[in-house]
DRENKEZA-624019 format. One record per residue (C-alpha): z, x, y; residue in three letters. Coordinates in steps of 0.1 Angstrom, whole numbers, plus 5000, padded with zeros to 4 digits. Each point is the difference from the previous one (the first is absolute). Layout:
# residues N
Z_X_Y_ALA;
...
//
This chain:
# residues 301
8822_6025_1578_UNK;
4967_5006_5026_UNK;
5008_5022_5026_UNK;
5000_4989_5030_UNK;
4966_5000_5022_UNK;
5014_5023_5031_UNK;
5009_5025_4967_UNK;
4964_4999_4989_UNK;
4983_5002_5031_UNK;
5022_5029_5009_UNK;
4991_5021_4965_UNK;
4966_4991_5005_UNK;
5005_5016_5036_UNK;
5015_5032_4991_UNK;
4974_5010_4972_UNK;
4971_4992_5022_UNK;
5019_5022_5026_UNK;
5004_5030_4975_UNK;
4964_4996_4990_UNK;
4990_5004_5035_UNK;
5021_5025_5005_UNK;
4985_5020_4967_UNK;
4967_4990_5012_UNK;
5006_5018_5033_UNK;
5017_5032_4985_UNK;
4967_5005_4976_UNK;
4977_4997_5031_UNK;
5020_5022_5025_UNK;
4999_5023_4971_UNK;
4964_5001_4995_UNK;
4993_4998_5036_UNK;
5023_5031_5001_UNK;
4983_5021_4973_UNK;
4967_4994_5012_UNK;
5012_5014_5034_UNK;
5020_5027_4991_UNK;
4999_5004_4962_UNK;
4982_5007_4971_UNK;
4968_4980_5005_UNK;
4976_5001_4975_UNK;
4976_5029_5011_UNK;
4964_4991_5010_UNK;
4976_5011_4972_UNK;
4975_5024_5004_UNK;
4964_4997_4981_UNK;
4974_5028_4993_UNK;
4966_4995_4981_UNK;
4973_5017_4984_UNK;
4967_5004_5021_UNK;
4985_5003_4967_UNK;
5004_4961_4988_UNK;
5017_5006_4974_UNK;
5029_4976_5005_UNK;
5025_5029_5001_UNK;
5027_4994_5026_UNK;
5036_5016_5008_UNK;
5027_4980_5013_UNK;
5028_5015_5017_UNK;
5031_4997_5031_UNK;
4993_5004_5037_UNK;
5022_5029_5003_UNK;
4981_5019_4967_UNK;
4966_4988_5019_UNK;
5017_5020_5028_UNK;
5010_5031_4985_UNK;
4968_5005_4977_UNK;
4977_4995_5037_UNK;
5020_5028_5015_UNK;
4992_5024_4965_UNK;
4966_4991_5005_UNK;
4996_5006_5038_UNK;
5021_5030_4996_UNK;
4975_5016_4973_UNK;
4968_4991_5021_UNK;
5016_5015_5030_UNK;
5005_5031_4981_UNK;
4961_4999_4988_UNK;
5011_4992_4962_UNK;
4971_4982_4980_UNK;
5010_4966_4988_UNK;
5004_5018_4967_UNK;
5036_5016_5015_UNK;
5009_4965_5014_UNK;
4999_4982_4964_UNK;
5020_5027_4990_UNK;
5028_5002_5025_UNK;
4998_4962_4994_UNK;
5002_4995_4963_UNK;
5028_5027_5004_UNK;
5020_4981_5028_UNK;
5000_4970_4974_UNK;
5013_5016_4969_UNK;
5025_5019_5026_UNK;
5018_4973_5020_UNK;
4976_4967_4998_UNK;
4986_5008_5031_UNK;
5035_4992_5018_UNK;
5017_5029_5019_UNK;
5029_5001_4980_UNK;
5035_5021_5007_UNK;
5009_5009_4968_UNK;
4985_5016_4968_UNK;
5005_5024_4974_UNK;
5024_5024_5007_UNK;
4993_5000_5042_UNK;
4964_4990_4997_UNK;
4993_4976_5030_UNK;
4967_4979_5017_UNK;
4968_4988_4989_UNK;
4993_5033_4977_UNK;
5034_5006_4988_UNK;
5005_5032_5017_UNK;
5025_5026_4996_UNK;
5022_5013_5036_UNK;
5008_5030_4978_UNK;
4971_5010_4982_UNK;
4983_5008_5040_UNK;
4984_4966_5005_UNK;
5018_4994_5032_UNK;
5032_4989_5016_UNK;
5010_4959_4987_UNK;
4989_4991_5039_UNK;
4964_5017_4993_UNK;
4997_4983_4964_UNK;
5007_4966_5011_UNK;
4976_5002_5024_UNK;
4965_4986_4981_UNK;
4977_5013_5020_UNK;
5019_5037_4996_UNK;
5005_4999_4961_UNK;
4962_4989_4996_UNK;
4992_5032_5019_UNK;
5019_5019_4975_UNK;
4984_4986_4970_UNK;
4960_5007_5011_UNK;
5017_5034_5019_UNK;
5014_5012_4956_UNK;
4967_4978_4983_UNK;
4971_5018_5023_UNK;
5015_5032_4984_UNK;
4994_4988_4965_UNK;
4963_5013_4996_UNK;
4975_4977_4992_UNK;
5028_4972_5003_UNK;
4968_4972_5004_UNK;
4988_5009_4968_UNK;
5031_4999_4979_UNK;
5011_4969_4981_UNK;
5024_4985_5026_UNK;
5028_5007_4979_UNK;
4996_5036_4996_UNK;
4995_5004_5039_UNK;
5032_4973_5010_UNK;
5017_5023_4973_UNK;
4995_5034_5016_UNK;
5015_4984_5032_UNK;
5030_4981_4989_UNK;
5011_5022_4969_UNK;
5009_4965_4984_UNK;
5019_4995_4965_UNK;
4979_4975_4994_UNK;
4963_5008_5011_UNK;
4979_4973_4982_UNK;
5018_4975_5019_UNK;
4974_5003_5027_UNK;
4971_4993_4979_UNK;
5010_4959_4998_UNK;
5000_5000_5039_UNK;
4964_5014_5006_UNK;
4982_4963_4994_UNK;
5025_4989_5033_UNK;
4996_5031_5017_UNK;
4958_4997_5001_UNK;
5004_4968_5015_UNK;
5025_5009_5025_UNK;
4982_5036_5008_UNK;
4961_4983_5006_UNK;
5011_4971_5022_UNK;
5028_5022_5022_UNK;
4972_5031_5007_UNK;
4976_4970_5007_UNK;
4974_5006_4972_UNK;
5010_4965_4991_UNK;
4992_4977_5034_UNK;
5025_4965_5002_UNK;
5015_5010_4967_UNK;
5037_5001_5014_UNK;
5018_4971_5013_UNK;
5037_4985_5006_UNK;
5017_4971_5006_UNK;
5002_4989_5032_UNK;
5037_5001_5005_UNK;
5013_5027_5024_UNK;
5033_5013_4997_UNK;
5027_4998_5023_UNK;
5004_5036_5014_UNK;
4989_5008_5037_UNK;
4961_5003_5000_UNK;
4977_5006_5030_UNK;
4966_5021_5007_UNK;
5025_5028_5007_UNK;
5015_5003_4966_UNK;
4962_4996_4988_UNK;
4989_5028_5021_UNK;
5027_5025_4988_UNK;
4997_4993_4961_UNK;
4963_5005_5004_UNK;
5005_5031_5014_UNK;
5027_5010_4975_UNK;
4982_4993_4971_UNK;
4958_5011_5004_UNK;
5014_5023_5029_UNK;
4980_5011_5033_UNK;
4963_4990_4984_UNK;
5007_4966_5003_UNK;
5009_4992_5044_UNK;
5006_4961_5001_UNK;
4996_4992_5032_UNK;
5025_4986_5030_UNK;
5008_4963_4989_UNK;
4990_4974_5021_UNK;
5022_4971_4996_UNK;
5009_4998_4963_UNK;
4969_5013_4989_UNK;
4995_5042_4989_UNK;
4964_5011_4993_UNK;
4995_5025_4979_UNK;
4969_5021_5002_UNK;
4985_5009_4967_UNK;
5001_5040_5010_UNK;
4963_5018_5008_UNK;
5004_5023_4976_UNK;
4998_4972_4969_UNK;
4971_4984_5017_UNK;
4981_5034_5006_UNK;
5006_5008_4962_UNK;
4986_4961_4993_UNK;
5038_4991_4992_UNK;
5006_4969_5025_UNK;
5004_4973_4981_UNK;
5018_5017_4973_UNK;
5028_5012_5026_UNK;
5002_4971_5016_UNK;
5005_4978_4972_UNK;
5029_5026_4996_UNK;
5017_4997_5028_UNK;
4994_4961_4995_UNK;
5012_4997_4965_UNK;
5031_5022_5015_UNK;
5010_4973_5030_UNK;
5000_4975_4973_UNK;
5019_5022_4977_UNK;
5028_5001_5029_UNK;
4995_4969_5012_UNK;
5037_4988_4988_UNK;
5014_5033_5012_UNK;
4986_4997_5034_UNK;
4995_4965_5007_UNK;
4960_5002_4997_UNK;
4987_4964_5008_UNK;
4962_5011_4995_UNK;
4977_5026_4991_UNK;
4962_5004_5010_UNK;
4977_5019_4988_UNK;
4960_4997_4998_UNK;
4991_4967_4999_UNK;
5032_4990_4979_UNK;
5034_4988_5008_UNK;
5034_4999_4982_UNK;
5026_4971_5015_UNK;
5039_5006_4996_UNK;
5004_4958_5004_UNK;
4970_4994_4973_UNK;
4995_5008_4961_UNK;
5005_5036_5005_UNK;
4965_5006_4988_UNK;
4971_5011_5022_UNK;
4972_4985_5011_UNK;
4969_5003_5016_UNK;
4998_4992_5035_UNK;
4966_5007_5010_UNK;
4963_5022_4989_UNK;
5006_5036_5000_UNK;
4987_5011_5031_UNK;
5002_4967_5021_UNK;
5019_4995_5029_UNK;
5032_4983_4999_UNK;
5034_4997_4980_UNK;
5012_5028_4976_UNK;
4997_5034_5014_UNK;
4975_5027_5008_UNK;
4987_5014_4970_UNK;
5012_5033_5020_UNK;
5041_4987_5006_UNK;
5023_4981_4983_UNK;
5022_4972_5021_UNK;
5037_5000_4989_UNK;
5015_4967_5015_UNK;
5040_5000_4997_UNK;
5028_4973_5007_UNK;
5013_5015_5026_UNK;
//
């Protein structure tokens, strides 16, 4: 026997109004978790200046950590030599992720040990502190530059397994040229920014924590910090590889510190476009993308 029509329209009623009511949980929830959860991290790209085709893919917050090794090194006068070292060695150690656990009480971006004298677990977690560390132990490993990289990572770390650093070295190259700024516009981002408080403030002070009192970014006007390119790098012939250091660092924080976009001679990188850079104008024109003597660091907020 049919059921009757007021039966049908109401069971035809009630599954639309679960469906909806599905459709709506699965949105809130992905509204939610882009907000507030585990969004997918923007990706971060480096390249060969050599074009060669070899590239490196890897997270915002690695980019982060392995710009503050790099700046740290430089800011100690290390050669680029140390910095593809400390990175190939942060890789193997934690992925280039500042980790709180390890073997035994190992902890941070090189795995290092509270009780072996290393520091306090405060000190260690701090990236910019434990990179200090390593290129304080490797510049007392003589003739560390010459050493296959992992002999010299090995004398540091006192690894059980010190080959492991060899398959890293490829990455590490990449990384270490573009983040001294031997490699110009070889670093970029996606343009997403994360969702932690940002501001020229925040810029200023993680400038100054990581390359330390060389590097005097100026008072922000608005949203904008400019950072000179220091005289000693351009009296040594050095400016346009520091500054596309300190460039390649904003972008490598960009997430971290809501960076919407970084200037630098003649050349601009957008947080709202492809994440790639591009040239803005002729070296030595006037116009958009920074002095070839400062690098503009443009944040949300």
């Amino acid at each position: 026997m049919p059921e009757p029509p007021t039966l049908l329209r109401r069971g035809r009623l009630t599954r639309l109004t679960a469906a909806v009511v599905v459709l709506l949980a699965v949105v809130g929830y992905v509204a939610v978790q882009y907000v507030y959860g585990d969004r997918p991290s923007p990706r971060c790209t480096v390249v060969s200046a050599n074009d060669d085709g070899a590239s490196y893919e890897f997270t915002a917050e690695q980019a982060q950590n392995a710009a503050t090794v790099a700046a740290v090194g430089t800011a100690r006068g290390m050669p680029e030599r140390a910095v593809t070292i400390a990175l190939a060695t942060a890789l193997q150690e934690s992925g280039l992720r500042n980790i709180r656990h390890g073997d035994r009480d190992s902890l941070g971006l090189f795995q290092q040990r509270p009780t072996q004298g290393w520091g306090d677990e405060r000190q260690i977690m701090d990236p910019a502190y434990s990179a200090a560390r390593f290129y304080e132990h490797l510049a007392e490993v003589p003739g560390y530059s010459r050493l296959p990289l992992t002999v010299a990572a090995q004398r540091v770390q006192r690894s059980g397994y010190p080959q492991a650093y060899a398959k890293h070295e490829p990455d590490a190259v990449l990384l270490a040229a573009a983040l001294t700024g031997r490699a110009p516009a070889a670093f970029s981002c996606e343009g997403r920014v994360g969702t932690e408080p940002g501001g020229p403030a925040r810029v200023r002070a993680a400038l100054v924590r990581d390359f330390g009192r060389e590097v005097r970014p100026e008072r922000a006007r608005g949203r904008t910090v400019t950072v000179p390119v220091p005289a000693t790098a351009a009296a040594a012939g050095r400016a346009p590889r520091r500054g596309w250091e300190l460039a390649h660092w904003a972008v490598a924080h960009s997430s971290a510190l809501r960076v919407e976009r970084v200037s630098y001679g003649g050349w601009e990188w957008h947080a709202s476009g492809p994440g790639a850079w591009r040239k803005v104008r002729a070296e030595g024109a006037a116009g958009p993308g920074g002095a070839a003597d400062e690098v503009r660091i443009v944040t949300g907020q």
